[in-house]
N, C-alpha and C positions, 0 to 999 in steps of 0.2 A: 589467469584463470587456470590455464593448464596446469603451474607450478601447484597451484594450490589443491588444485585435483586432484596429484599425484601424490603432495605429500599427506596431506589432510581425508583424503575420501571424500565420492561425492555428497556425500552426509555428516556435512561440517560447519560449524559456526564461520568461518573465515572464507568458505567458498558462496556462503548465504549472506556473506557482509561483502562478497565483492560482487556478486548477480547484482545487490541495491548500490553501490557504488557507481555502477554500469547504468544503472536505473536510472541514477541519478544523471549521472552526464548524460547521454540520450534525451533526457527532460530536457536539458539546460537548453541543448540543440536542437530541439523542435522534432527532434526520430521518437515519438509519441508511439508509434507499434515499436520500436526496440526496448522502450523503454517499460513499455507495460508489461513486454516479456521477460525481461530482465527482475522485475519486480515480483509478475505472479511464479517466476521458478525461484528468486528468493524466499519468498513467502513456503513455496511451498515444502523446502529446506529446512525454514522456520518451526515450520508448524510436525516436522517428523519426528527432530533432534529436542523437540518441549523448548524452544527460548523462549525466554522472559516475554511475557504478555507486553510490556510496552513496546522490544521490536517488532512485535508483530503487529502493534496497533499503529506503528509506524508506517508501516510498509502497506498494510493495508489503507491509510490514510494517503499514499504517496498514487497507489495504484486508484484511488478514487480519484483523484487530483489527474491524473493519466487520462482516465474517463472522462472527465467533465471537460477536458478540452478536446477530445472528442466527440462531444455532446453526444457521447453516449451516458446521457441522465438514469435511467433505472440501472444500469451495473453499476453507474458510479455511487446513486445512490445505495444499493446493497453493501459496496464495499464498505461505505463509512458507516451503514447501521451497523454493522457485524465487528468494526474498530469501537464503535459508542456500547455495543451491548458485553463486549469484552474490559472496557475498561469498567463498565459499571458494577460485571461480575465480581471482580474482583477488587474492585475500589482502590483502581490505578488515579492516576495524576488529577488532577483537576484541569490544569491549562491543557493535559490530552482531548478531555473530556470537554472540555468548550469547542475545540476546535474541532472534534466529531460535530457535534451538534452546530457550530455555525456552516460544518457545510455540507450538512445534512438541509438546513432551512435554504444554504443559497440554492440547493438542488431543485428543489422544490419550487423559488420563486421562479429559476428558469423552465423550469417544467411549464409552470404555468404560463409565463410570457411567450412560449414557443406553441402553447395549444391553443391559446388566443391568438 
């Protein structure tokens, strides 16, 4: 992280590929708050520097996934509406686009089973 700091700026595609890499192992290991932050300062990298709409539909899909296992349901679900309504924008992937929406719908069932 440091190296990349120094060589790249903190306003860098490679310093915004390694916060999700961190994202990711954190997930792997169950560090759920490292891993959300690692993600939303990816993201937020992401989204300064313009990359490609589908990392960021990535990331945002990874940071809803973050959420939902900490049943926090309404941010999880904002995050994956806003990866669904970006890839529909722009008429990204289609297998993106599923996976927004099926976990968009799981969000939703467990909403429901936790208010019942």
């Amino acid at each position: 992280m440091k190296s990349a700091l120094q060589a790249y700026g903190a306003k860098s595609r490679k310093l915004a590929s390694i916060y999700n890499l961190l994202g990711e192992a954190a997930f792997e290991v169950g560090e759920m708050d490292v891993a959300l932050k690692a993600f939303q300062s990816g993201l937020k990298i992401e989204r300064e520097i313009g990359k490609c709409v589908e990392a960021i539909v990535t990331t945002l899909c990874n940071i809803g996934e973050t959420l939902r296992l900490q049943k926090k349901f309404d941010e999880a679900l904002g995050s994956y509406q806003e990866a669904h309504e970006a890839i529909e924008q722009t008429r990204g992937s289609c297998d993106m686009l599923v996976t927004a929406k099926r976990k968009i719908a799981l969000i939703y069932q467990k909403q429901q089973r936790y208010s019942d």
